[in-house]
C-alpha positions in Angstrom: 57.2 96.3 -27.9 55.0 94.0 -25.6 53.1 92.5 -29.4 57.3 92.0 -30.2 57.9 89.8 -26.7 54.8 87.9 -27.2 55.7 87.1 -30.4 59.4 86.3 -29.3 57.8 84.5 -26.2 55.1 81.8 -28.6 58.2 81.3 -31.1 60.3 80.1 -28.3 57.4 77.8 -27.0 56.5 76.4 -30.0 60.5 75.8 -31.1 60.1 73.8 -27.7 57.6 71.4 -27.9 58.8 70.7 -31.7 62.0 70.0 -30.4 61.0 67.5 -27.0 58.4 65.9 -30.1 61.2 65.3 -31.8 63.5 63.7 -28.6 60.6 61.3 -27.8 62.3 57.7 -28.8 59.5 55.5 -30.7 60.0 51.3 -31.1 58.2 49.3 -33.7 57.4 45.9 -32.9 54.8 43.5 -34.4 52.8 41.3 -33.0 51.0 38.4 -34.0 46.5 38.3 -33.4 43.9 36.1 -33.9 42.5 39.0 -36.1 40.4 37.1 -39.1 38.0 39.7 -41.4 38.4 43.6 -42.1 35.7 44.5 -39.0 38.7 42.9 -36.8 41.6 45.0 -38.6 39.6 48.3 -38.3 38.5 47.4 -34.4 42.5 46.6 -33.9 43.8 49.6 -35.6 41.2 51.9 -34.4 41.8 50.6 -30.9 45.8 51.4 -31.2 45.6 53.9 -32.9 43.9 56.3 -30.2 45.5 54.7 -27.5 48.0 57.2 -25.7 51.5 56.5 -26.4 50.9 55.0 -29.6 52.0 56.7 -33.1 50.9 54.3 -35.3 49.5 50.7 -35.5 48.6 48.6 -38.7 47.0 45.3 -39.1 47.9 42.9 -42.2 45.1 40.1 -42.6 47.0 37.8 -44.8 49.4 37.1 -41.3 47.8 38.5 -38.9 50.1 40.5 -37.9 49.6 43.9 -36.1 53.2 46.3 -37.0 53.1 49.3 -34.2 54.9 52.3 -33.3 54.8 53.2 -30.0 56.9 55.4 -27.3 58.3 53.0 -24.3 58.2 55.8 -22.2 54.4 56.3 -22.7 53.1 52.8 -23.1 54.7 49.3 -22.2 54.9 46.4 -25.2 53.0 44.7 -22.2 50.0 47.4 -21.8 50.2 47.3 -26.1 49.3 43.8 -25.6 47.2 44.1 -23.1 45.0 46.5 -24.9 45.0 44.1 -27.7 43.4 41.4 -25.1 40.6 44.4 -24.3 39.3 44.6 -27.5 39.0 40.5 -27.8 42.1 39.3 -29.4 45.4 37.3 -29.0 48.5 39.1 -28.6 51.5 36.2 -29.3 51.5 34.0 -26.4 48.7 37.2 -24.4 45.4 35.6 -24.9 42.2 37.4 -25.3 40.0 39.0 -22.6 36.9 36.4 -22.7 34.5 38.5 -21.8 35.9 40.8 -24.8 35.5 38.6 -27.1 32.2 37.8 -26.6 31.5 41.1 -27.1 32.6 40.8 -30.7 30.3 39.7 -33.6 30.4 36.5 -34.4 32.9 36.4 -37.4 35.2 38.0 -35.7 35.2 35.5 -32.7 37.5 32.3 -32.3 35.9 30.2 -35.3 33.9 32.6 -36.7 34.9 33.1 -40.6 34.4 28.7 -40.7 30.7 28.9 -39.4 
C-alpha cells in the first residue's frame, strides 16, 4: 500500500511540472550582431544557449542575425541583449562591452576578418 501512494504521489508530481513546463509562455525575437566568423557564432550561441531563461538561440553568419527563444518571465529582451554585449558583440542599436571585446581574438573583433 505505502509502494502504491508513492507511486500515486511521483506520478502526480511529475504530471505537475510537465504541465507548469508546458504553461511557461516563450517569445522569439532576432536580433541583429556584429558576429563575423564561426568562432563568433559558436561563442554567441554557446553564450545563449546556457543562459537561464533561454530555450534556444541560433546565429546565421550570412546576416548576422541571432533568432532566440526565450521566456519573458525568466529573462528580459533587454538582459538577452545585454548578455550579447558580455560576450563582446552588438546587439541592434546595444553596443558591445569594450572590455569584452578585447577579450576576443582578433578576427572576431570589430575589423578583424579585413586584417
Amino acid at each position: 500500500m505505502r509502494n502504491t501512494l508513492l507511486t500515486l504521489l511521483a506520478i502526480f508530481i511529475f504530471n505537475g511540472l510537465n504541465a507548469q513546463e508546458k504553461k511557461t509562455k516563450f517569445e522569439t525575437v532576432t536580433i541583429q550582431t556584429s558576429a563575423q566568423c564561426g568562432e563568433c557564432k559558436v561563442r554567441i550561441e554557446d553564450g545563449l544557449n546556457y543562459t537561464k531563461g533561454v530555450k534556444f538561440a541560433e546565429l546565421d553568419l550570412d546576416s548576422k542575425k541571432v533568432s532566440i527563444k526565450y521566456a519573458p518571465k525568466k529573462i528580459s529582451l533587454k538582459e538577452v541583449k545585454e548578455k550579447i554585449n558580455l560576450i563582446g558583440y552588438d546587439a541592434d542599436d546595444f553596443k558591445a562591452n569594450p572590455d569584452s571585446v578585447l577579450k576576443l581574438p582578433a578576427c572576431c573583433q570589430p575589423g578583424g576578418m579585413k586584417r
